[in-house]
MDTraj code that builds the backbone (N, CA, C; nanometers):
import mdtraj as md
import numpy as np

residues = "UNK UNK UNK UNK UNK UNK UNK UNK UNK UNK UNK UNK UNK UNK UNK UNK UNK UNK UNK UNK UNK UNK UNK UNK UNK UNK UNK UNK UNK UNK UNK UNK UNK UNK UNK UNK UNK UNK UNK UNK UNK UNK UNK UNK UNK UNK UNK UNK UNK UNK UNK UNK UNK UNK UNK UNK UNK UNK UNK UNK UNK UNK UNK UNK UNK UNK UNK UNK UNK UNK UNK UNK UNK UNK UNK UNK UNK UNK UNK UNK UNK UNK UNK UNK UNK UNK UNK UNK UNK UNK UNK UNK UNK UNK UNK UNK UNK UNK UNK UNK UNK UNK UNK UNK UNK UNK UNK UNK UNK UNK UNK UNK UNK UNK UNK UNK UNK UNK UNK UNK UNK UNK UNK UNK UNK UNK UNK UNK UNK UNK UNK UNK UNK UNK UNK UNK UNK UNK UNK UNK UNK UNK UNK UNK UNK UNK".split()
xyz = np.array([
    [-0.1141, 0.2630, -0.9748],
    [-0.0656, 0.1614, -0.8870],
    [-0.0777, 0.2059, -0.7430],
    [-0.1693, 0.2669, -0.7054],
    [-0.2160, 0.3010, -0.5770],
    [-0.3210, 0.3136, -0.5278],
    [-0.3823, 0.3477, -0.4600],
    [-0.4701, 0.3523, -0.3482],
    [-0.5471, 0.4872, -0.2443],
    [-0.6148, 0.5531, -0.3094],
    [-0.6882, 0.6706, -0.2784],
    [-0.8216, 0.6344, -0.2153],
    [-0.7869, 0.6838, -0.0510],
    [-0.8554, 0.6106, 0.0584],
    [-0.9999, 0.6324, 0.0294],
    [-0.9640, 0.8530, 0.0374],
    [-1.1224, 0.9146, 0.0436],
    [-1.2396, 0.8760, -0.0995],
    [-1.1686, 0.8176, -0.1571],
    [-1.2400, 0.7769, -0.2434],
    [-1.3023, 0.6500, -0.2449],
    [-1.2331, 0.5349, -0.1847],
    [-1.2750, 0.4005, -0.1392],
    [-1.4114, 0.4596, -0.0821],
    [-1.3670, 0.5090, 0.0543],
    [-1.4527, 0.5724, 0.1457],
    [-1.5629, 0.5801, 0.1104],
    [-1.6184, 0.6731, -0.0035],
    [-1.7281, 0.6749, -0.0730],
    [-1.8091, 0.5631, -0.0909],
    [-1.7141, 0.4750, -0.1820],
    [-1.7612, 0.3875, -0.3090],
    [-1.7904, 0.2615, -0.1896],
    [-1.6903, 0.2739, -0.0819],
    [-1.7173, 0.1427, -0.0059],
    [-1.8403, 0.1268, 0.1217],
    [-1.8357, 0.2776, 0.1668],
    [-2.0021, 0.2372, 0.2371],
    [-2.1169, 0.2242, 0.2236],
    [-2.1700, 0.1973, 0.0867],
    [-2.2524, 0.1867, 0.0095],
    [-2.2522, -0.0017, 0.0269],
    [-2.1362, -0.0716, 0.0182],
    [-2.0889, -0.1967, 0.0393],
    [-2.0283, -0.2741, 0.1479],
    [-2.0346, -0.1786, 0.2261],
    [-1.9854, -0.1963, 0.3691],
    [-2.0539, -0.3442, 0.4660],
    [-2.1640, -0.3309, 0.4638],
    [-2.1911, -0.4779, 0.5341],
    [-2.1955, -0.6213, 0.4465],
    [-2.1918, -0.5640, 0.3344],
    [-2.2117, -0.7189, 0.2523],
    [-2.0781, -0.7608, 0.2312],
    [-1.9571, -0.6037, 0.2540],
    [-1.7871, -0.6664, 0.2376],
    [-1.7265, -0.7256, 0.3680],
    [-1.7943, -0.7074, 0.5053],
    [-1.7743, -0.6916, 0.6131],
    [-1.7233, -0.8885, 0.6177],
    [-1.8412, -0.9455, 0.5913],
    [-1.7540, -1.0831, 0.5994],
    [-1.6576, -1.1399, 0.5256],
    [-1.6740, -1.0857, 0.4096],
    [-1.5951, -1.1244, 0.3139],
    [-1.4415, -1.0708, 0.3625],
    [-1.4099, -0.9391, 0.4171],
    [-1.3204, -0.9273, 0.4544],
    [-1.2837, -0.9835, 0.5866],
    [-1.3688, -0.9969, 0.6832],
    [-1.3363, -1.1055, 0.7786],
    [-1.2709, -1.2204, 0.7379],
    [-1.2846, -1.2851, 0.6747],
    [-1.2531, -1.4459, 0.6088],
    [-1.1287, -1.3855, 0.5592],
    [-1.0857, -1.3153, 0.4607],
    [-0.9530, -1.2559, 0.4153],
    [-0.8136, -1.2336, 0.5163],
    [-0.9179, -1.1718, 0.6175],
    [-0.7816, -1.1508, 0.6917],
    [-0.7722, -1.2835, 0.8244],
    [-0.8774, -1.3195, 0.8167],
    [-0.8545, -1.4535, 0.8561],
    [-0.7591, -1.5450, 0.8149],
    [-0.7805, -1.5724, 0.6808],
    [-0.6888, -1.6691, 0.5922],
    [-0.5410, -1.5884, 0.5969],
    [-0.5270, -1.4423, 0.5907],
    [-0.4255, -1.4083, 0.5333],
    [-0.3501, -1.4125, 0.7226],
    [-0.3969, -1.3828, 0.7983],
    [-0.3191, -1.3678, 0.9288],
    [-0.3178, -1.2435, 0.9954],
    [-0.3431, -1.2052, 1.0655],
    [-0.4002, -1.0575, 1.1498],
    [-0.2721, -1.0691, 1.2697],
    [-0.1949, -1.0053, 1.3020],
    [-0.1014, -1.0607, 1.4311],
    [-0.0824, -0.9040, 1.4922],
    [-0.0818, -0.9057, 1.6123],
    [-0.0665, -0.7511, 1.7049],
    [0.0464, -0.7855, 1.7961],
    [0.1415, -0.6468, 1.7727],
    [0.2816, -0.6899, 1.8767],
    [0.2941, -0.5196, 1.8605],
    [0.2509, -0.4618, 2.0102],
    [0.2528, -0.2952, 2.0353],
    [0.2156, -0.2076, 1.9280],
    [0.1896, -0.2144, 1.7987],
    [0.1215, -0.1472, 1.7356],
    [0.0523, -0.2613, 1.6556],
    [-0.0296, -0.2385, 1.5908],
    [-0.1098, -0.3043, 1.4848],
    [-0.0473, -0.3651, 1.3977],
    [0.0052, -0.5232, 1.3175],
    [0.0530, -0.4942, 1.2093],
    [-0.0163, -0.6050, 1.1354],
    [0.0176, -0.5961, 0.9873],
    [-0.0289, -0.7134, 0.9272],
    [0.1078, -0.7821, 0.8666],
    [0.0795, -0.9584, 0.8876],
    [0.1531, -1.0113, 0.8635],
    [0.1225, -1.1097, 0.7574],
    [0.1834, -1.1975, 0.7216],
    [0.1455, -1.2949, 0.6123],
    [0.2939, -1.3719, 0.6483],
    [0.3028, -1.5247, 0.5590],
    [0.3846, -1.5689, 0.6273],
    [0.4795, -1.6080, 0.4984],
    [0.6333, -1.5916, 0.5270],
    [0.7445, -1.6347, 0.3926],
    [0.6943, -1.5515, 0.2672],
    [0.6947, -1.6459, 0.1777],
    [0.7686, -1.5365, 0.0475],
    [0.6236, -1.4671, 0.0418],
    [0.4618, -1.4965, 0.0458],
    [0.3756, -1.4451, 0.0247],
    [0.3591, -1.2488, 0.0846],
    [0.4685, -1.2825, 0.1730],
    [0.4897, -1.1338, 0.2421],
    [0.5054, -1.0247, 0.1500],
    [0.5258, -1.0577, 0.0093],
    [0.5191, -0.9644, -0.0862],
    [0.4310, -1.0055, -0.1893],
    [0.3491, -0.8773, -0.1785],
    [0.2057, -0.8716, -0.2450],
    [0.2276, -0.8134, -0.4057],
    [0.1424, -0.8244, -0.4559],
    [0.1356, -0.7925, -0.6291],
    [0.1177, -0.6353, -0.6042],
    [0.0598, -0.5854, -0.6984],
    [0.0128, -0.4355, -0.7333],
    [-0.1587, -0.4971, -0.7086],
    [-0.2071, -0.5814, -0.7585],
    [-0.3208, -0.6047, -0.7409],
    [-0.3648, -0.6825, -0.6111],
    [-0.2788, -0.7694, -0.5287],
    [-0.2596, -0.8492, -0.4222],
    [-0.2977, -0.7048, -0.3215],
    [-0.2147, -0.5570, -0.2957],
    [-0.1482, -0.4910, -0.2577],
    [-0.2840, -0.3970, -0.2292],
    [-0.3903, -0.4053, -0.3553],
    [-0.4629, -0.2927, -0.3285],
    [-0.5697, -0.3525, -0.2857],
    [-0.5808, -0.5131, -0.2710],
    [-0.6711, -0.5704, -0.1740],
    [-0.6578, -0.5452, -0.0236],
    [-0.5737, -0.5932, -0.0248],
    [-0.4697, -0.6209, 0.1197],
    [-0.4764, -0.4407, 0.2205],
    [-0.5064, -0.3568, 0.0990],
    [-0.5110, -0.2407, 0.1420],
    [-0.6233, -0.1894, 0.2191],
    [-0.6946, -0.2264, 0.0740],
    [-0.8522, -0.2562, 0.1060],
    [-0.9034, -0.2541, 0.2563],
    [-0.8553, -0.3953, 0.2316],
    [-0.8864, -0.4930, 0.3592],
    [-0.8482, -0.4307, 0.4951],
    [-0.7321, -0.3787, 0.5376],
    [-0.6819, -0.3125, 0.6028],
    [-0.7604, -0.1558, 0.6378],
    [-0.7507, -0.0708, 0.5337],
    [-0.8224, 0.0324, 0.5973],
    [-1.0040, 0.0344, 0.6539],
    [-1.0488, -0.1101, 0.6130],
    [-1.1996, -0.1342, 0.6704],
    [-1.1388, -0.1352, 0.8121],
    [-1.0643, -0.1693, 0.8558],
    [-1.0450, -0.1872, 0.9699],
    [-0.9685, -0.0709, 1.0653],
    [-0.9544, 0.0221, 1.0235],
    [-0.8978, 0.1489, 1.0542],
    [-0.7832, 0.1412, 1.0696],
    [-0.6854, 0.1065, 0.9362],
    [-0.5050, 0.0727, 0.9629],
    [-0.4883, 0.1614, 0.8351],
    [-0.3768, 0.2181, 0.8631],
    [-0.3217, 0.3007, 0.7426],
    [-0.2072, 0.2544, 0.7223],
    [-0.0951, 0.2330, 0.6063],
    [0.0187, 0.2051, 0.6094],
    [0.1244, 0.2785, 0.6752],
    [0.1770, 0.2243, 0.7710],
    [0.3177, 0.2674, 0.8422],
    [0.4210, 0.3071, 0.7614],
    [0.4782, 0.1851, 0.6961],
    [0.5963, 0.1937, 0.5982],
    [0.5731, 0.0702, 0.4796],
    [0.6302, 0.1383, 0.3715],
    [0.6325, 0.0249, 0.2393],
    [0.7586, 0.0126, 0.2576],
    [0.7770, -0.1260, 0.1660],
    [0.8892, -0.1812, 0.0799],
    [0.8529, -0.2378, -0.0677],
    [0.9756, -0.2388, -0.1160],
    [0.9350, -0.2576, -0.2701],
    [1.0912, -0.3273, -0.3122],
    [1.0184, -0.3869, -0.4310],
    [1.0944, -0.4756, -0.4879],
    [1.0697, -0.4921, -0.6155],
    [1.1427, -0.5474, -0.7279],
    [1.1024, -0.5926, -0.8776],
    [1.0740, -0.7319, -0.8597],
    [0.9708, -0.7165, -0.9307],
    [0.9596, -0.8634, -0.9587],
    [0.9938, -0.9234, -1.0889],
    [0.9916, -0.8443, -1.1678],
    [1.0598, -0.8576, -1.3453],
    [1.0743, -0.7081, -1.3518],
    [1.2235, -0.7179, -1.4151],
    [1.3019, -0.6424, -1.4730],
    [1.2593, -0.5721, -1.6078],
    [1.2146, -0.7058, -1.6772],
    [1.2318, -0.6812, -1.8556],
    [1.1779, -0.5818, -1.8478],
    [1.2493, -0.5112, -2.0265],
    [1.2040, -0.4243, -2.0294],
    [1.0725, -0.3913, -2.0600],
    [0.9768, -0.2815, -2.0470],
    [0.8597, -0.2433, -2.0796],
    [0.7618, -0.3991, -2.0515],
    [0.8100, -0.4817, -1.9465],
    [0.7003, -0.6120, -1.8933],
    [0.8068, -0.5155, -1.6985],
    [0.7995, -0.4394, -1.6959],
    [0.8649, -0.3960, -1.5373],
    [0.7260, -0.4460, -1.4521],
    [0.7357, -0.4966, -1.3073],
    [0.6568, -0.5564, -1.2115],
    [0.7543, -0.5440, -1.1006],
    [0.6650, -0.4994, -1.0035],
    [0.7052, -0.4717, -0.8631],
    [0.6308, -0.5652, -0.7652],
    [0.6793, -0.5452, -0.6746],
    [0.6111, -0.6582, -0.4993],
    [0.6301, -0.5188, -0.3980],
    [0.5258, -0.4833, -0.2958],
    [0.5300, -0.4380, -0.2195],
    [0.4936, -0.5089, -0.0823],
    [0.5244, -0.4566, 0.0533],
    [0.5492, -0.4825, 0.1659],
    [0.4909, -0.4174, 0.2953],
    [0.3904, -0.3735, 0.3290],
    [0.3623, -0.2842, 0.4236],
    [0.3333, -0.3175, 0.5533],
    [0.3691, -0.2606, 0.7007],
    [0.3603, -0.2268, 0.8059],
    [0.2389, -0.1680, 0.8102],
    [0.1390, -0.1667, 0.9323],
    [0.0393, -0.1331, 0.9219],
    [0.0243, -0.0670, 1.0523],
    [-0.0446, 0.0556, 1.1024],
    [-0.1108, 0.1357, 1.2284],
    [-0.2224, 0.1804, 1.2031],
    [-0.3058, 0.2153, 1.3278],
    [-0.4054, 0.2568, 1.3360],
    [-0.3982, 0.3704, 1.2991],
    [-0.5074, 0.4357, 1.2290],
    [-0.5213, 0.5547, 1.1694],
    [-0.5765, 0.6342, 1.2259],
    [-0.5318, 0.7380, 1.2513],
    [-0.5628, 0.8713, 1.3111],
    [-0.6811, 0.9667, 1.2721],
    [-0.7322, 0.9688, 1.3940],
    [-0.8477, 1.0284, 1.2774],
    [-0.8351, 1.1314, 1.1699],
    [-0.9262, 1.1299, 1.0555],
    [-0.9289, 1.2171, 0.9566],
    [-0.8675, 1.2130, 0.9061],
    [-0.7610, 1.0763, 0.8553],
    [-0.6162, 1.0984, 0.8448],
    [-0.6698, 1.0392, 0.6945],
    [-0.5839, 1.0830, 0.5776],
    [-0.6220, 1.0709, 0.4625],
    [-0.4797, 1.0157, 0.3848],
    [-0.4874, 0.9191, 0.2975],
    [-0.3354, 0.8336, 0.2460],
    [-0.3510, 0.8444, 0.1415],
    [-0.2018, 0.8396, 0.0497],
    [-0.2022, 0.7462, -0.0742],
    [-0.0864, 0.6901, -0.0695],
    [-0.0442, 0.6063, -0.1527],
    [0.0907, 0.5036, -0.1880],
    [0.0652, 0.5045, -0.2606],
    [0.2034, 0.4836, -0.3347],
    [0.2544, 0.4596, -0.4539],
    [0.3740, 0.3749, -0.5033],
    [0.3475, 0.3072, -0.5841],
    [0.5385, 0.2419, -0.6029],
    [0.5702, 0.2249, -0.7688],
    [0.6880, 0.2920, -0.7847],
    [0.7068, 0.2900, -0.9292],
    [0.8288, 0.3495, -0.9535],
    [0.8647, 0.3925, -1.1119],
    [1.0081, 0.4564, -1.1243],
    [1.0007, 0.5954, -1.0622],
    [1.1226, 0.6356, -1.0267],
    [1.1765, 0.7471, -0.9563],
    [1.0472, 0.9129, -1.0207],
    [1.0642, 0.8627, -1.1514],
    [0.9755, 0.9495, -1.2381],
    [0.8432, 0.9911, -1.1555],
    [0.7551, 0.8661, -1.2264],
    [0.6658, 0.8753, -1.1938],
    [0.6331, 0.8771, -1.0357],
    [0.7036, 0.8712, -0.9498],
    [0.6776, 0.9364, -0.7722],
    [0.7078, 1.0556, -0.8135],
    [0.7768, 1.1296, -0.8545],
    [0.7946, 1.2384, -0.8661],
    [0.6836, 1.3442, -0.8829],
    [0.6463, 1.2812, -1.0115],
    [0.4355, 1.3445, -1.0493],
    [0.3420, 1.3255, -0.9577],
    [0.3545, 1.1914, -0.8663],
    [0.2774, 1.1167, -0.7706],
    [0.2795, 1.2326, -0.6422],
    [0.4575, 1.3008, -0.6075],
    [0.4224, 1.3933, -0.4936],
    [0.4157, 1.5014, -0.5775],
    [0.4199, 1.5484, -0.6649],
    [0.3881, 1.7077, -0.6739],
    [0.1564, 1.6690, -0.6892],
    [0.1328, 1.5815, -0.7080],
    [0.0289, 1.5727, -0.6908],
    [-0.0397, 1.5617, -0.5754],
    [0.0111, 1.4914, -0.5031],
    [-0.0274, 1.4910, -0.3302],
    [0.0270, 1.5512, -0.2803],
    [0.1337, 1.6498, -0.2997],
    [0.1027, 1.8031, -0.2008],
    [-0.0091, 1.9267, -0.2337],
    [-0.0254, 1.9045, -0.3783],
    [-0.1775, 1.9990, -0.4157],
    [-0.2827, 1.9389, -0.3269],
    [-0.2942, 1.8216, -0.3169],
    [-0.4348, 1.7763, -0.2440],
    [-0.4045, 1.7674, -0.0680],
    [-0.2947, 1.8691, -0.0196],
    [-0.2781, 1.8692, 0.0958],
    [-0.1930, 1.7032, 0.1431],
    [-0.1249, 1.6434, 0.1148],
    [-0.0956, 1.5114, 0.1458],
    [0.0868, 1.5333, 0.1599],
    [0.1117, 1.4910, 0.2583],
    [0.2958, 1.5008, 0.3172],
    [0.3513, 1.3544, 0.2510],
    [0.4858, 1.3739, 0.2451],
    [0.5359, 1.2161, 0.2142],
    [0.5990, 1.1834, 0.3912],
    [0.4981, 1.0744, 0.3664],
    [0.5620, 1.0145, 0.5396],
    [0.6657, 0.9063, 0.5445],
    [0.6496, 0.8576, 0.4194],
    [0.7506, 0.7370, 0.4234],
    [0.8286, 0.7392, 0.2863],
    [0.9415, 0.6789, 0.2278],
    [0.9597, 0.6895, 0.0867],
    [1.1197, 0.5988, 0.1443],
    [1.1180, 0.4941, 0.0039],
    [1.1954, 0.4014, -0.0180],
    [1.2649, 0.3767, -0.2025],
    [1.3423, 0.3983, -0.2138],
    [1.4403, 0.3540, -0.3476],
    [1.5253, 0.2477, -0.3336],
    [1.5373, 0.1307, -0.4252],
    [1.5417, -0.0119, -0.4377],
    [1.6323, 0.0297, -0.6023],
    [1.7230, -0.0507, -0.6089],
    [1.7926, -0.0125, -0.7439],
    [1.8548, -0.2168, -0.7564],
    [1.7844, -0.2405, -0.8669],
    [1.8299, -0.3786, -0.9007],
    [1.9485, -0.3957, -0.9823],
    [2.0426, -0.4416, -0.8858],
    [2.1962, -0.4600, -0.9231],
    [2.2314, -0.5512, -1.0825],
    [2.1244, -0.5911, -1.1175],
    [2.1536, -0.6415, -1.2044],
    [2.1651, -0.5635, -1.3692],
    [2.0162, -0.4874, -1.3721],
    [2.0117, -0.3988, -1.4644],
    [2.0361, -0.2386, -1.4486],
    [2.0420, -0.2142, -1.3158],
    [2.0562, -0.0819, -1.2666],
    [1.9225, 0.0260, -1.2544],
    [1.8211, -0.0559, -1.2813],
    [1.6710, -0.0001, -1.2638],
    [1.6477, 0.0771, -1.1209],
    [1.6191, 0.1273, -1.1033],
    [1.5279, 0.2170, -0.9932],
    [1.3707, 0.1819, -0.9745],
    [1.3311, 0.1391, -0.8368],
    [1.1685, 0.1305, -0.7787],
    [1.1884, 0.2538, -0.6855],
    [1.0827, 0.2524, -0.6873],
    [1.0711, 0.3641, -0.5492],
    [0.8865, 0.3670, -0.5154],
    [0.9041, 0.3493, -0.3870],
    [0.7722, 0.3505, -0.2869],
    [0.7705, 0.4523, -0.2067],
    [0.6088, 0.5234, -0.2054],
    [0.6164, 0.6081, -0.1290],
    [0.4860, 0.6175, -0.0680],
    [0.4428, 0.6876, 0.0458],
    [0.2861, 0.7188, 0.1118],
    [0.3581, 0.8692, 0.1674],
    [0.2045, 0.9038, 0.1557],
    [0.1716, 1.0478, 0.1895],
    [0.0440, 1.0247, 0.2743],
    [0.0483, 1.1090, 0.3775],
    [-0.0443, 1.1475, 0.4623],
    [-0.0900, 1.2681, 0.4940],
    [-0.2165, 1.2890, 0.5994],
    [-0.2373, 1.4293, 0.5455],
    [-0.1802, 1.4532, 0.7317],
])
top = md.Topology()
chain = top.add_chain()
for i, resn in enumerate(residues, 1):
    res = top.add_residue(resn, chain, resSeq=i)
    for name in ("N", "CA", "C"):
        top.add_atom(name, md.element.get_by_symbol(name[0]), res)
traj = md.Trajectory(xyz[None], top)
């Protein structure tokens, strides 16, 4: 449920001018808005993206040299073993050489997520826990940078 840039990187400049409009039109439709740093916006409830919405949107974003600022996260279903999340991201320009991942999921699995991205050199820059009052579940979102 994430997003490993240097690897896009690869796979995507090989595809780079034929995605170039296609992602133009995307963030066209979806809304591009700048207020002192870079951010991406979208408008009302669409502001929270799928897992698959999320790694477009990501996509889309780092063609353009934005790395995620900060996540948010949310459930979107509870049930059990059908669990679904919505994420939320803030967006900045990326620094050069600067290398990401995100993640959003149970407490657990971030757990494996950073002992894995500190082997590959990667810091946690941001990290968020969400606990749904209803069932007492735990989300948790996180990005690492290098």
């Amino acid at each position: 449920m994430g997003f490993d840039q240097e690897n896009s990187k690869r796979a995507g400049s090989k595809r780079a001018g034929r995605a170039s409009a296609a992602i133009g039109a995307l963030l066209l439709l979806a809304g591009c808005m700048t207020s002192g740093r870079d951010t991406y916006q979208t408008s009302g409830i669409n502001e929270w993206l799928t897992t698959e919405n999320a790694d477009t949107v990501v996509n889309a974003m780092a063609a353009k040299g934005m790395i995620p600022a900060t996540i948010d996260c949310r459930f979107a279903d509870t049930t059990p073993s059908q669990l679904a999340y919505l994420s939320k991201f803030t967006w900045k320009r990326a620094p050069a050489n600067t290398r990401y991942h995100w993640e959003v999921g149970d407490p657990t699995y971030l757990a494996s997520k950073e002992v894995k991205s500190n082997r590959v050199g990667l810091r946690r820059v941001f990290a968020k826990v969400v606990r749904d009052p209803a069932s007492g579940q735990k989300v948790g979102c996180s990005i690492w940078a290098s």
